[in-house]
TORGU-633962 format. One record per residue (C-alpha): residue in one letter; x, y, z. Coordinates in steps of 0.05 Angstrom, whole numbers, padded with zeros to 5 digits, always signed. Layout:
<atoms>
aXYZ/...
</atoms>
This chain:
<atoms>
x-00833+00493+00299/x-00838+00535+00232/x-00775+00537+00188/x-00727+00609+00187/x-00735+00630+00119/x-00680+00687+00135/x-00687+00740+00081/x-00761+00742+00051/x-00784+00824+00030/x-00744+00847-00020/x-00734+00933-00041/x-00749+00936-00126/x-00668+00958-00134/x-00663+00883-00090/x-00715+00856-00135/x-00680+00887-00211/x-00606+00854-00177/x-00641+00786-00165/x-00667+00790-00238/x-00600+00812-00281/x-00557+00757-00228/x-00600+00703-00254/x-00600+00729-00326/x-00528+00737-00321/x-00526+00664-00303/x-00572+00629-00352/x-00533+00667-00407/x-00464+00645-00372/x-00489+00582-00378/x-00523+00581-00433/x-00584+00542-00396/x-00654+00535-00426/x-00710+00569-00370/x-00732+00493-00356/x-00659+00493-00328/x-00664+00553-00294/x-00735+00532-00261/x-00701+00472-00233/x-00645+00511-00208/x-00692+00557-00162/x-00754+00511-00153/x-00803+00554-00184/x-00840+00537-00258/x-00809+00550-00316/x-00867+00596-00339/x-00865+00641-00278/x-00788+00652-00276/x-00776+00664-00346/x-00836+00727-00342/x-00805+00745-00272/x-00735+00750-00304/x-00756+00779-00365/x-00800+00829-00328/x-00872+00818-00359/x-00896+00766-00295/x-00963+00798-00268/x-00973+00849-00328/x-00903+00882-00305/x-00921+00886-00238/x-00873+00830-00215/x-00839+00881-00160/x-00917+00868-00127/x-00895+00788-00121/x-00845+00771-00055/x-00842+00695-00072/x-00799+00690-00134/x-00745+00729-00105/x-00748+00693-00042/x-00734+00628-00083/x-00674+00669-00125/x-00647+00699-00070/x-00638+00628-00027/x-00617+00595-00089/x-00555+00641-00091/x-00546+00642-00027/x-00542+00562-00025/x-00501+00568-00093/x-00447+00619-00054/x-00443+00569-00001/x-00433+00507-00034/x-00370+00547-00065/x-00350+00573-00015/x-00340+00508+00023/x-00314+00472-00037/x-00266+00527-00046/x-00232+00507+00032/x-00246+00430+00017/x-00182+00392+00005/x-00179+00362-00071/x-00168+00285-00070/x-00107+00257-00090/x-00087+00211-00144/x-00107+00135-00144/x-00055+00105-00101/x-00018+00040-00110/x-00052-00003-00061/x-00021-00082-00049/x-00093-00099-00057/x-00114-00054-00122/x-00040-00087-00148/x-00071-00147-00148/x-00137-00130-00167/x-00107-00098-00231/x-00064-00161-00244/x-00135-00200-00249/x-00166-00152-00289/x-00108-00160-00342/x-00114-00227-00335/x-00187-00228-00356/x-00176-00180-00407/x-00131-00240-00448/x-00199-00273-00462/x-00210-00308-00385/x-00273-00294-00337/x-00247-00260-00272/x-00280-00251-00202/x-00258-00192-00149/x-00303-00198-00083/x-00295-00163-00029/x-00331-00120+00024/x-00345-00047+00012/x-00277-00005+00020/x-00232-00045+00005/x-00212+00006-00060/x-00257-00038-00116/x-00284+00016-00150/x-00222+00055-00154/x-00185+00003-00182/x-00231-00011-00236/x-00235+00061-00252/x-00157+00069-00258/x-00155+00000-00292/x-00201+00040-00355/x-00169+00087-00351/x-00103+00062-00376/x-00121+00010-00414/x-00165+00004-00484/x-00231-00030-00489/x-00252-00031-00419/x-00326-00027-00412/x-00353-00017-00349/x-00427-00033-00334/x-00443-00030-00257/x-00508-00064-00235/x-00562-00042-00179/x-00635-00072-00158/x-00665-00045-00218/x-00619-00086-00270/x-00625-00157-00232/x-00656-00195-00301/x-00625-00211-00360/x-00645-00158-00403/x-00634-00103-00358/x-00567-00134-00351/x-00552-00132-00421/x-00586-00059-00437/x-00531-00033-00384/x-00471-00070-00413/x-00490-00048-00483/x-00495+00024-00468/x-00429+00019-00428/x-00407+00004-00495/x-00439+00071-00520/x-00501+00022-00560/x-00557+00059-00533/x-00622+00007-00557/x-00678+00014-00504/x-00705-00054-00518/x-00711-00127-00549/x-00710-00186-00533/x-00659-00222-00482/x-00643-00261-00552/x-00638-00205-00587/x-00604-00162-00541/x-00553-00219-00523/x-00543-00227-00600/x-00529-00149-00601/x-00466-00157-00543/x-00440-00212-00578/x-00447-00180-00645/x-00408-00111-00611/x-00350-00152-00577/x-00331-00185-00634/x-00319-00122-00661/x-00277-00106-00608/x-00220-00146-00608/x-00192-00166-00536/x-00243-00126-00496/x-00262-00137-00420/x-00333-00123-00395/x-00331-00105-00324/x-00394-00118-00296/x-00391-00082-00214/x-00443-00090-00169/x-00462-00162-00196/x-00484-00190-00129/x-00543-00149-00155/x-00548-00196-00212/x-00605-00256-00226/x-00574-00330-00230/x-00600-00321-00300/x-00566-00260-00315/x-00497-00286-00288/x-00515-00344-00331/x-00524-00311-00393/x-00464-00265-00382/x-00425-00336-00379/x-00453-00358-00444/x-00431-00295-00475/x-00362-00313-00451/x-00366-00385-00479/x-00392-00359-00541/x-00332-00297-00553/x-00290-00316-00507/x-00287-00241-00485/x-00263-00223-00421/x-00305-00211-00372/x-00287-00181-00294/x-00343-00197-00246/x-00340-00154-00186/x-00378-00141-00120/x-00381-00151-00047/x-00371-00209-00008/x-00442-00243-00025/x-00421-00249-00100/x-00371-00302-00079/x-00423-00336-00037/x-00475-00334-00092/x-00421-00360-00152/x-00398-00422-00110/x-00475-00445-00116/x-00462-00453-00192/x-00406-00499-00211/x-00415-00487-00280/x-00400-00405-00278/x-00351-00417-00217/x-00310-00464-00259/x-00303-00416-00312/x-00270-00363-00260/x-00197-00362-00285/x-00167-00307-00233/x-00196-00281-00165/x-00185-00233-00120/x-00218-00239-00059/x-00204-00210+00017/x-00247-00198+00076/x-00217-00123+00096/x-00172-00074+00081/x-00098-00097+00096/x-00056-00054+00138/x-00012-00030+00081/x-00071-00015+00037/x-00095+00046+00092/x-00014+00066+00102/x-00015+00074+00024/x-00083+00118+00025/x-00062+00154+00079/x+00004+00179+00053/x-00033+00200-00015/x-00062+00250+00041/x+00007+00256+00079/x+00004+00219+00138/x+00054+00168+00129/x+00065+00157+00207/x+00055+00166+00276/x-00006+00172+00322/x-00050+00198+00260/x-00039+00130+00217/x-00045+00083+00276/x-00111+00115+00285/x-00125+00111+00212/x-00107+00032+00210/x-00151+00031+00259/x-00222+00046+00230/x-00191+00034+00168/x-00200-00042+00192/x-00281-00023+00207/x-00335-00020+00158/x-00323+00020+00105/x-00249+00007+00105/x-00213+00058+00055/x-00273+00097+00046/x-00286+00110+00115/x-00208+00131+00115/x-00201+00177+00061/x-00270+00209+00078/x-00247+00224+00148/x-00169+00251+00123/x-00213+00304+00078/x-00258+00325+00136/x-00204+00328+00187/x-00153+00359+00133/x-00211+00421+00122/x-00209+00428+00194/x-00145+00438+00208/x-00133+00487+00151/x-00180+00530+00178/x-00133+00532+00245/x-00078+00533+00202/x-00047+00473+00230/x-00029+00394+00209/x-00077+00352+00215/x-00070+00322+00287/x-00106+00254+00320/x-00158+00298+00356/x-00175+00332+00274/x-00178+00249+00258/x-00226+00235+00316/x-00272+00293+00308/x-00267+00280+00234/x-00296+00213+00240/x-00348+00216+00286/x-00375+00271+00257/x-00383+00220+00190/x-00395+00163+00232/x-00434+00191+00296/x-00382+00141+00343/x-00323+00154+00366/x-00263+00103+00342/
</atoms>
């Protein structure tokens, strides 16, 4: 089955509107034309002529496929605002028992100790970490994937969470180079997130930077980071404060979901509910938002049925 294209022949007046939008835009925006060709898809050669008017000798009202690109580039453009324009905005971090106590070990590591916060994926990590730099000086937050497993991938990310932006070296050198930048920090805490991602070597190192500084340092991840750091006596010793849980708790999705404004009935029981199911606080606040853009559209409070709807349209089940 071949794709609708929609709109693809274009009048010259069509073509001339196309043209001054996107000039319009680029000088709004004050974008370079190898911005403007990734905006619309098509080389940056080809729409700068076509804008200007000198693609084809002049004759760009004889081309149909430049315009077909601008036009369905502002069409997606109008769409995307449109529907963030009717989505609801977030609200604030919220208070959480568990990001309480996830703070409480951050600060903790902060005084110079190693920390550990483990826990499966929704359980508000990220959030807390986020809210923790923000209100608080010399946080540095490095987070971790596949691609920074060793120990100099490790320490590249860490130094340009600390705004050090070297490309390469040594682990030696490199290590030297985070030692070097904490000490100039007094009473900083490196947050490293995602370090189940992280080599024994790595998680190592990041130890013997401790040792050496005595900087704080947060590790945090999913459950497997616990699993992996109890294999190594000598970095589990050194873990001064933990957090660790294996879901959401009850009052953690009561506290999310009255940041939305369900604080009871029907709509938070079925909120504690998934929020107890993979994804925990995620899953919740991302099906409050969907349900909460439903029901302004019918102009009425979001209802259990919104809820249900809401979430297996995310989740493709039904809770």
């Amino acid at each position: 089955m071949n794709a609708n294209l929609g709109k693809t022949e274009f009048t010259p007046s069509e073509i001339d509107d196309l043209r001054g939008r996107l000039k319009a835009l680029k000088a709004a925006q004050e974008a370079s034309w190898t911005n403007v060709a990734g905006w619309v898809g098509v080389p940056s050669g080809t729409i700068s002529a076509w804008t200007e008017g000198t693609y084809n000798g002049g004759k760009y009202y004889d081309n149909q496929t430049v315009p077909a690109a601008v036009y369905r580039f502002f069409l997606a453009s109008e769409e995307k605002a449109a529907l963030q324009a009717v989505m609801p905005a977030d609200p604030d971090f919220q208070m959480t028992t568990s990001a309480d106590r996830m703070l409480k070990v951050m600060a903790v590591a902060q005084l110079g100790d190693m920390g550990l916060i483990s826990t499966p994926p929704g359980c508000g990590k990220s959030a807390a970490i986020k809210q923790y730099q923000a209100t608080r000086p010399l946080v540095f937050v490095a987070t971790m994937k596949p691609s920074t497993r060793g120990v100099n991938t490790m320490l590249l990310s860490i130094l340009a969470a600390m705004n050090d932006r070297v490309t390469k070296g040594t682990p030696q050198a490199l290590s030297e180079r985070v030692i070097e930048r904490v000490r100039q920090v007094n009473g900083a805490l490196l947050v490293v997130d995602e370090a189940q991602h992280l080599s024994p070597q790595a998680l190592d190192e990041l130890r013997a930077i401790h040792d050496c500084t005595e900087v704080g340092v947060l590790l945090s991840g999913d459950e497997n980071l616990l699993v992996a750091l109890r294999k190594y006596p000598q970095l589990f010793s050194r873990l001064g404060v933990r957090h660790t849980q294996n879901k959401p708790l009850l009052e953690d999705v009561s506290a999310v979901a009255a940041g939305w404004g369900i604080a009871k009935g029907a709509e938070l029981a079925f909120l504690q509910e998934i929020g107890r199911k993979s994804g925990g606080l995620r899953a919740v606040a991302k099906t409050i938002k969907l349900a909460k853009r439903a029901a302004q559209a019918d102009g009425t409070p979001v209802s259990v049925g919104d809820l249900r709807d809401a979430y297996g349209q995310r989740y493709g089940e039904a809770a």
